[in-house]
MARPAKOL-920953 format. One record per residue (C-alpha): residue in three letters; x, y, z; residue number from 1. Coordinates in steps of 0.02 Angstrom, whole numbers, padded with zeros to 5 digits. Each point is the difference from the previous one (the first is absolute). Layout:
! residues N
+--------+--------+--------+--------+-----+
| residu |     c1 |     c2 |     c3 | num |
+--------+--------+--------+--------+-----+
|    Ala |      X |      Y |      Z | NUM |
...
+--------+--------+--------+--------+-----+
//
This chain:
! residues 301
+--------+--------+--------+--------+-----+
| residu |     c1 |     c2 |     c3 | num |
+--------+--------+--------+--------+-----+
|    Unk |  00000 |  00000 |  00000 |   1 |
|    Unk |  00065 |  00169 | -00056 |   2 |
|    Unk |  00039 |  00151 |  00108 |   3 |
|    Unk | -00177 |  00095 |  00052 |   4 |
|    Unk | -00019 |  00157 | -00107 |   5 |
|    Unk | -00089 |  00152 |  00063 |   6 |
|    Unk | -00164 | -00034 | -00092 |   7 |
|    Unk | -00056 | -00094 |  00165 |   8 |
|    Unk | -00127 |  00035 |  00155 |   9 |
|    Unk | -00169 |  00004 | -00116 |  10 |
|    Unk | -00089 | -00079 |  00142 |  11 |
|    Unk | -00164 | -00083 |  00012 |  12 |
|    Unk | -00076 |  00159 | -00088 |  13 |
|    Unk |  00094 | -00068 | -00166 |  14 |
|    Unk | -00122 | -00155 |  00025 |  15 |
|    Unk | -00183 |  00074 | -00042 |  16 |
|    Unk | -00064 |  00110 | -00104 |  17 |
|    Unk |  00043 |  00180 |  00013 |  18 |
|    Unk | -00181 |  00027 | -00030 |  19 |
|    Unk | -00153 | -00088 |  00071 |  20 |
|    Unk | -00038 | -00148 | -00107 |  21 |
|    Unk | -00168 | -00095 |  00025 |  22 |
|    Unk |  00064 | -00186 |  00013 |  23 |
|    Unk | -00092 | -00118 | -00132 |  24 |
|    Unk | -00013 | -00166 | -00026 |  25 |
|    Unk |  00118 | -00091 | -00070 |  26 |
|    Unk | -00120 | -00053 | -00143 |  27 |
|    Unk | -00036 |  00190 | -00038 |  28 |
|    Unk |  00177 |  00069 |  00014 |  29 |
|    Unk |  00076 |  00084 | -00125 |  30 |
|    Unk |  00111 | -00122 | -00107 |  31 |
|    Unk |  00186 |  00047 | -00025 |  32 |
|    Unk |  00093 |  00069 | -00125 |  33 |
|    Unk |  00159 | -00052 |  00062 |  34 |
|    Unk |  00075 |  00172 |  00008 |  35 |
|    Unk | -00085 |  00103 |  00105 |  36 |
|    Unk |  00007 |  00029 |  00199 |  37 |
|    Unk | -00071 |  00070 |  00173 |  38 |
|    Unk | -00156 | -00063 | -00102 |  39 |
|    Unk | -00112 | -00156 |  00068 |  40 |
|    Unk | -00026 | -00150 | -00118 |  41 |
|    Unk | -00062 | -00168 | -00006 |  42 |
|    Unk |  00155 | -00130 |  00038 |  43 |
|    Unk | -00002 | -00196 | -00035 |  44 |
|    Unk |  00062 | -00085 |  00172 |  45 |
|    Unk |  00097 | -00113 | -00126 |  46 |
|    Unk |  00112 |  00143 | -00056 |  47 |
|    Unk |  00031 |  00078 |  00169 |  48 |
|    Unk |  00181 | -00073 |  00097 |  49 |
|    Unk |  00022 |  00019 |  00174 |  50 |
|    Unk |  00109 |  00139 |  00106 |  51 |
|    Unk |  00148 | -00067 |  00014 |  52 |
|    Unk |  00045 |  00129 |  00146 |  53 |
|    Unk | -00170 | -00037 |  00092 |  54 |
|    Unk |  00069 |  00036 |  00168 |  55 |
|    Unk | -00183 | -00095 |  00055 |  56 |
|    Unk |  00047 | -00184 |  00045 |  57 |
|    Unk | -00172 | -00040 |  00110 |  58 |
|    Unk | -00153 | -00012 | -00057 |  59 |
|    Unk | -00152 | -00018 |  00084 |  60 |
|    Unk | -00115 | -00165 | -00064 |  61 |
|    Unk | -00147 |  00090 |  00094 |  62 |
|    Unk |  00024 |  00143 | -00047 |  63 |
|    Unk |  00031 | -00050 | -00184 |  64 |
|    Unk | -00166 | -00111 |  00005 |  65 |
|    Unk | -00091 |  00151 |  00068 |  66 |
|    Unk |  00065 |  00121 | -00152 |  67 |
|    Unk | -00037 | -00156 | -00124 |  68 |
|    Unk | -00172 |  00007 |  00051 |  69 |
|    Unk | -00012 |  00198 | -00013 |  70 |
|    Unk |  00063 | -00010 | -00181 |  71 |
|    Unk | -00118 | -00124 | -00026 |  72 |
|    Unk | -00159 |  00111 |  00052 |  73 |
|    Unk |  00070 |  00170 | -00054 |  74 |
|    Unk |  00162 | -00018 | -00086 |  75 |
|    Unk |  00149 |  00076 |  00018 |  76 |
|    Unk | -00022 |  00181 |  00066 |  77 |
|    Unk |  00194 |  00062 | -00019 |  78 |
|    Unk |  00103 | -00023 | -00143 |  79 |
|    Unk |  00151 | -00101 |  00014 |  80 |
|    Unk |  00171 |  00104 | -00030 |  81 |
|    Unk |  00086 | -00068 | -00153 |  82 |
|    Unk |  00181 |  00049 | -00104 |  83 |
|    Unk |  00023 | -00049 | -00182 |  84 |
|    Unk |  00097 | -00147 | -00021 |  85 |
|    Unk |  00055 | -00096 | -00144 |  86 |
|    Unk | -00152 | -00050 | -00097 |  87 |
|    Unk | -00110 | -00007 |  00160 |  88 |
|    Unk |  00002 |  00094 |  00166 |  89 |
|    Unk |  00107 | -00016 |  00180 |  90 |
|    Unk | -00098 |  00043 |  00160 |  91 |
|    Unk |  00031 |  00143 |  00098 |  92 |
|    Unk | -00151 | -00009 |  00137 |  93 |
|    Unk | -00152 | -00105 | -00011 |  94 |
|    Unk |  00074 | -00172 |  00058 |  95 |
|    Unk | -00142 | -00045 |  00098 |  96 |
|    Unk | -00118 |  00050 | -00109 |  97 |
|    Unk |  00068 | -00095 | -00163 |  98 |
|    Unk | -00008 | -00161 |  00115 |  99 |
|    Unk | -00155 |  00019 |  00060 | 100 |
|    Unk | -00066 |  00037 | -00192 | 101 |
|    Unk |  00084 | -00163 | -00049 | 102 |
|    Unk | -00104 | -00072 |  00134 | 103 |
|    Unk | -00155 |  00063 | -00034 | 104 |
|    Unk |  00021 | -00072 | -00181 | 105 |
|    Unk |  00038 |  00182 | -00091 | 106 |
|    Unk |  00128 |  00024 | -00161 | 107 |
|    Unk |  00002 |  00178 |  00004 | 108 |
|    Unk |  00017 |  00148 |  00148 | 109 |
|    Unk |  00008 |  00186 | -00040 | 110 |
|    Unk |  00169 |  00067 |  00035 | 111 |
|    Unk |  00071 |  00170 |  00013 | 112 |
|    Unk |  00157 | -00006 | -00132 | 113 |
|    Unk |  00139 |  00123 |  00054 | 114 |
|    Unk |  00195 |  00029 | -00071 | 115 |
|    Unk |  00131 | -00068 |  00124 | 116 |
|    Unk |  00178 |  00064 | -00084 | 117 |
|    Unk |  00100 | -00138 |  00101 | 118 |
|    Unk |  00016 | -00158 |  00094 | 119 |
|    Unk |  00075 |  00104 |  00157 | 120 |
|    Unk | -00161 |  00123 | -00030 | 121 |
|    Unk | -00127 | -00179 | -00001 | 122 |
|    Unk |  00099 | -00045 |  00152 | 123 |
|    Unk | -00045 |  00177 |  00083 | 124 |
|    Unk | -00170 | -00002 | -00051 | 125 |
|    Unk | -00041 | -00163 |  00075 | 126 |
|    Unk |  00054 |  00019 |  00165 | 127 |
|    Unk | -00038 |  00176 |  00037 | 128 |
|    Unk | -00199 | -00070 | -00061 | 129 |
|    Unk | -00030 | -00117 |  00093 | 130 |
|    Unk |  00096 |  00098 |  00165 | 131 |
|    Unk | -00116 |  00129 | -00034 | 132 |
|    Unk | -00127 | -00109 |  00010 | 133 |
|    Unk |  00029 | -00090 |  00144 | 134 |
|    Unk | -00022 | -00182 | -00046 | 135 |
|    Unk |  00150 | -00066 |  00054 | 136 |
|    Unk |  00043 | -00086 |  00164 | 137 |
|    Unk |  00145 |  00074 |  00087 | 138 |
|    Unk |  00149 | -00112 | -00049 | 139 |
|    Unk | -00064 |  00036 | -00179 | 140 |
|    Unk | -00005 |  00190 | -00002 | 141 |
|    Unk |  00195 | -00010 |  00095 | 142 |
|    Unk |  00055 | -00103 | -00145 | 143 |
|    Unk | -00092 |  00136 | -00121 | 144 |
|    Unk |  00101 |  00123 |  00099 | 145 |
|    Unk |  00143 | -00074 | -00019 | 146 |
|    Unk | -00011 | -00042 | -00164 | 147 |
|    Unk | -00038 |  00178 | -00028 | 148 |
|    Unk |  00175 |  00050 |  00053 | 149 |
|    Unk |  00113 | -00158 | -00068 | 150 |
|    Unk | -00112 |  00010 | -00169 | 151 |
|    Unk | -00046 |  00161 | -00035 | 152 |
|    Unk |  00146 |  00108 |  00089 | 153 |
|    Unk | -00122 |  00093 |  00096 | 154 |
|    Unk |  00034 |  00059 |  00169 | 155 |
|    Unk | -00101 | -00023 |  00162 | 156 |
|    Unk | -00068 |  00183 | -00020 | 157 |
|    Unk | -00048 | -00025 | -00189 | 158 |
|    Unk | -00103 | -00158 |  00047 | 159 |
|    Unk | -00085 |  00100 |  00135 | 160 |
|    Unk | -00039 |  00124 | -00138 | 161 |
|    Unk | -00069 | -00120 | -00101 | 162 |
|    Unk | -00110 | -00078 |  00086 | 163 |
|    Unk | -00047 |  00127 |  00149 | 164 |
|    Unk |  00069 | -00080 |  00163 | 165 |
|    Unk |  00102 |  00045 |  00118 | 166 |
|    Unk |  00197 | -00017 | -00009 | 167 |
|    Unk |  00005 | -00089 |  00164 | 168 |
|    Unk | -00122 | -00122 | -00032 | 169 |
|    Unk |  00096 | -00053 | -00166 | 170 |
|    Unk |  00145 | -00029 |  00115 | 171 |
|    Unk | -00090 | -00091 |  00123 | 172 |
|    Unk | -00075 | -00129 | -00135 | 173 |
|    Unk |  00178 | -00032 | -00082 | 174 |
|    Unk |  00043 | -00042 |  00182 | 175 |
|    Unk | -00122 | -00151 |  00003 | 176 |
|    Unk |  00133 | -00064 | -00151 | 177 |
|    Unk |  00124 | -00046 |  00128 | 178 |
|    Unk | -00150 | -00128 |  00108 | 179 |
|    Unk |  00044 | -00191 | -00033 | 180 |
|    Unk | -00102 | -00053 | -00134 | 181 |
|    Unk | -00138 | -00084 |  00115 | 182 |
|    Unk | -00040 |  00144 |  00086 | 183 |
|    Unk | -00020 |  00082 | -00181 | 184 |
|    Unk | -00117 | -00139 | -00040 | 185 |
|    Unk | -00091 |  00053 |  00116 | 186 |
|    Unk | -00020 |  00159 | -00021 | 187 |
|    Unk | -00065 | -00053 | -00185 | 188 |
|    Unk | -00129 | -00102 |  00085 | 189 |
|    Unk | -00056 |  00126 |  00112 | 190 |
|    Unk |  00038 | -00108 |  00160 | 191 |
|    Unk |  00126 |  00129 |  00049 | 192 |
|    Unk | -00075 |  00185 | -00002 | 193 |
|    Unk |  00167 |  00141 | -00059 | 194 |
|    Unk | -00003 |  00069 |  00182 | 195 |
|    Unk |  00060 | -00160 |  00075 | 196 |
|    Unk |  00134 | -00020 | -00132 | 197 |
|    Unk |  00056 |  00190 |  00021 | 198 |
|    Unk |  00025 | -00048 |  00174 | 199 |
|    Unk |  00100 | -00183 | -00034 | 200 |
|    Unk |  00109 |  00112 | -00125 | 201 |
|    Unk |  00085 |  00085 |  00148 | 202 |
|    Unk |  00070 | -00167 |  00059 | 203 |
|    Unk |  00138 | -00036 | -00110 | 204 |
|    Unk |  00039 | -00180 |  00063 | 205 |
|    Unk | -00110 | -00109 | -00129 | 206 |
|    Unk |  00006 | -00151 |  00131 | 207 |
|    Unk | -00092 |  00130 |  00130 | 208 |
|    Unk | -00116 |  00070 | -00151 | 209 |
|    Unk | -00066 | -00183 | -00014 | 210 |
|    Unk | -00037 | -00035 |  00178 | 211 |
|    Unk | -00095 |  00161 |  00040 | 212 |
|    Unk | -00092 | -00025 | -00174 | 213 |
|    Unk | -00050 | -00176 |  00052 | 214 |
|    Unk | -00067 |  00060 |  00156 | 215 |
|    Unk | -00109 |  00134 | -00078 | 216 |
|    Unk | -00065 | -00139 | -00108 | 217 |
|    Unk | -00019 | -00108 |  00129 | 218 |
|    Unk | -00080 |  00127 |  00133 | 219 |
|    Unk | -00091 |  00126 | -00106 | 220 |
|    Unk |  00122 |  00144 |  00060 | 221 |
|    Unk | -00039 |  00175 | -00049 | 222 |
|    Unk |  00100 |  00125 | -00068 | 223 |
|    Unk |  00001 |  00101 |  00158 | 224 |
|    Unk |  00079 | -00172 |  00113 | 225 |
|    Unk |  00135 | -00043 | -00172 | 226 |
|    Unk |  00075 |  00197 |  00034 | 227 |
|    Unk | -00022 | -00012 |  00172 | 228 |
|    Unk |  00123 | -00184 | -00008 | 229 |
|    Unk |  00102 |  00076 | -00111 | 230 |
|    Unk |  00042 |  00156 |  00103 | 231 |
|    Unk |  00033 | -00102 |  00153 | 232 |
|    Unk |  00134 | -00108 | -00111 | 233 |
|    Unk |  00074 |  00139 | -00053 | 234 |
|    Unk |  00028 |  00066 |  00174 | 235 |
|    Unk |  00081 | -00158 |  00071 | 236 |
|    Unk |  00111 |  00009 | -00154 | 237 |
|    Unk |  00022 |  00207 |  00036 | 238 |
|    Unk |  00176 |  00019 |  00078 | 239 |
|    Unk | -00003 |  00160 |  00105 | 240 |
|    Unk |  00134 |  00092 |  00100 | 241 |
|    Unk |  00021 | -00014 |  00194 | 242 |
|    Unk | -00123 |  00119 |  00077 | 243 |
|    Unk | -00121 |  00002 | -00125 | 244 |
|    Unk | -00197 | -00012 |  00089 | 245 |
|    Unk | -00145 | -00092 | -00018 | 246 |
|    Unk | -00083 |  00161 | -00041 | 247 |
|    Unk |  00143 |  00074 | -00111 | 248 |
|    Unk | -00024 | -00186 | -00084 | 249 |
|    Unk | -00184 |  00047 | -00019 | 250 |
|    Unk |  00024 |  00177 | -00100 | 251 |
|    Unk |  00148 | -00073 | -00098 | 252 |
|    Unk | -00134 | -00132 | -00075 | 253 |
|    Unk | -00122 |  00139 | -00035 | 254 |
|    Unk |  00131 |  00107 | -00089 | 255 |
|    Unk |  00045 | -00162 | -00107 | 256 |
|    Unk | -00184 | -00029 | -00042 | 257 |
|    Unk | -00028 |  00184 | -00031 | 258 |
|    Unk |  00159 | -00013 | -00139 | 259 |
|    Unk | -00069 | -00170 | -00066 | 260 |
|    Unk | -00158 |  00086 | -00053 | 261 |
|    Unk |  00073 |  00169 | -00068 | 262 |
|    Unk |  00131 | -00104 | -00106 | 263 |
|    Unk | -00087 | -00141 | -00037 | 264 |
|    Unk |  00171 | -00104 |  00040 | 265 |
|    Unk |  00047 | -00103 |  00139 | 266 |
|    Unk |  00081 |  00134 |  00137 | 267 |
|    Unk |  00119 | -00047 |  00153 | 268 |
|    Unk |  00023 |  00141 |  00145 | 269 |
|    Unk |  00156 | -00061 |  00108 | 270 |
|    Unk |  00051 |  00105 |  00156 | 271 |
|    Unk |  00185 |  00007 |  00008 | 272 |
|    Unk |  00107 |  00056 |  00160 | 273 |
|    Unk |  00018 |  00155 |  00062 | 274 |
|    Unk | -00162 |  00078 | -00064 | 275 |
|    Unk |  00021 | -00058 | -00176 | 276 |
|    Unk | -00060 | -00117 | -00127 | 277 |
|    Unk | -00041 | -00054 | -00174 | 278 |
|    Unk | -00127 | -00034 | -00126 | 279 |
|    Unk |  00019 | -00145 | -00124 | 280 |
|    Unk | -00120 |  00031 | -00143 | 281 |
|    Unk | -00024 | -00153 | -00117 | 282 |
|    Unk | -00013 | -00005 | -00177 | 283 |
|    Unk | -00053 | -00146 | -00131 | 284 |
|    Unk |  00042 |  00055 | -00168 | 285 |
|    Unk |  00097 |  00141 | -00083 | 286 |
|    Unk | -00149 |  00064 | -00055 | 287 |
|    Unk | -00089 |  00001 |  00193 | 288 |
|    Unk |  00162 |  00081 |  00032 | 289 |
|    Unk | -00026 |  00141 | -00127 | 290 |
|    Unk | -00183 |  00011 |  00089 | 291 |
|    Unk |  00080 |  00036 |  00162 | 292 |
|    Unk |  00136 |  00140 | -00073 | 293 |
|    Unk | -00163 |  00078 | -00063 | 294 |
|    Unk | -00093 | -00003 |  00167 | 295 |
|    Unk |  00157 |  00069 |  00074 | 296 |
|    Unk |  00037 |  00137 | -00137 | 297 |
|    Unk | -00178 |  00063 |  00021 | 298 |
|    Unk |  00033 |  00015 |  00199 | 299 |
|    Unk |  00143 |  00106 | -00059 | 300 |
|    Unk | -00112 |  00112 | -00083 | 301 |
+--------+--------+--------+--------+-----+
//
């Protein structure tokens, strides 16, 4: 894949109409001249290939059913996105809805044809859609996100651009990267809610991930008693100097958690003798690294 050229960050608004269009049937939809775009025709399901960067690996079967059966009775109410390609057409957004139509025993969908210059820009375009939409689950939209920035060469800030969400939260999500790969699973499944793997992220022994994640398996734990078990781990691992009080202990924890949230980054506040100390800020990318220089440069004025 080629270097990303500056014709990039069209958005979800590149994937309907500029102007409203009433959605017909498939049947009634204008046939195709095989030129034009931003224009809605009628598409043969036999001619249309699949996304090859669909960053949507779960589907639903009820869910899929339940749209298969709305097709049936009304048909299908949005176009699917499509890009010229070849002699037929590649999918940009619509999965869902091309599989139920197969289900429901249709060969043609209307489909909202638009010009994609580049691979990189059908890359771009498929993520930021369905991250804009929020249909992903959250081990899904952290590999969009990170996709985003191997892929596509865009930085944290551009993808929070893109798709309207917060800086920190992109951070946060790539963190959930670094779980072991059962505790992603379930995450996909929706076993595992994101606040209780925010809060295993933190612990950075794997071995000690496992066991706490078992145990809110296993016990129903919420996210409130995960942070709370995490904090206390981290202060019998917290190495303080001679002197240093229970209460001093307290504030110390609140300053840490008060830096967590403002930087979106693991933070460390250790008292030091003689009045001093340090703070160990982590980082988990060189890109979450240029994140923090910003944060900082903007506290600079």
């Amino acid at each position: 894949m080629t270097k990303l050229k500056p014709v990039l960050g069209r958005g979800l608004a590149s994937l309907i109409p500029r102007e409203p269009v009433p959605t017909p049937p498939a049947h009634s939809a204008r046939p195709d001249d095989g030129v034009a775009t931003q224009v809605v025709v009628a598409v043969s399901l036999d001619r249309i290939q699949r996304n090859p960067y669909q960053p949507r690996a779960d589907f639903d079967p009820v869910a899929l059913d339940e749209l298969r059966r709305s097709i049936e009775e009304k048909g299908i109410i949005q176009p699917i996105t499509v890009r010229r390609y070849g002699d037929g057409y590649q999918l940009i957004s619509g999965e869902r809805r091309v599989r139920a139509a197969r289900e429901a025993g249709l060969t043609e969908v209307p489909a909202y044809v638009i010009a994609v210059r580049s691979d990189e820009e059908m890359l771009e375009l498929a993520l930021v859609e369905n991250l804009q939409r929020e249909v992903l689950n959250p081990i899904e939209v952290a590999i969009s996100y990170r996709r985003l920035v191997e892929e596509c060469n865009l930085t944290q800030e551009q993808i929070s651009q893109r798709i309207g969400k917060d800086r920190t939260t992109i951070t946060n999500l790539l963190r959930l990267l670094k779980l072991p790969l059962e505790i992603q699973q379930s995450l996909r499944t929706g076993e595992l809610t994101t606040g209780h793997a925010r809060a295993l992220v933190a612990i950075e022994n794997d071995v000690l991930q496992m066991k706490l994640f078992k145990r809110i398996v296993a016990r129903g734990l919420s996210v409130r008693d995960v942070e709370r078990l995490v904090r206390e781990k981290g202060k019998k691992r917290a190495v303080y100097a001679p002197g240093v009080t229970l209460a001093e202990r307290s504030a110390l924890s609140s300053v840490e958690d008060r830096l967590r949230r403002a930087l979106g980054t693991k933070v460390q506040v250790r008292p030091l003798s003689g009045g001093k100390g340090e703070i160990v800020i982590e980082y988990y990318s060189s890109g979450d690294l240029d994140r923090l220089l910003d944060i900082f440069a903007e506290f600079g004025g």
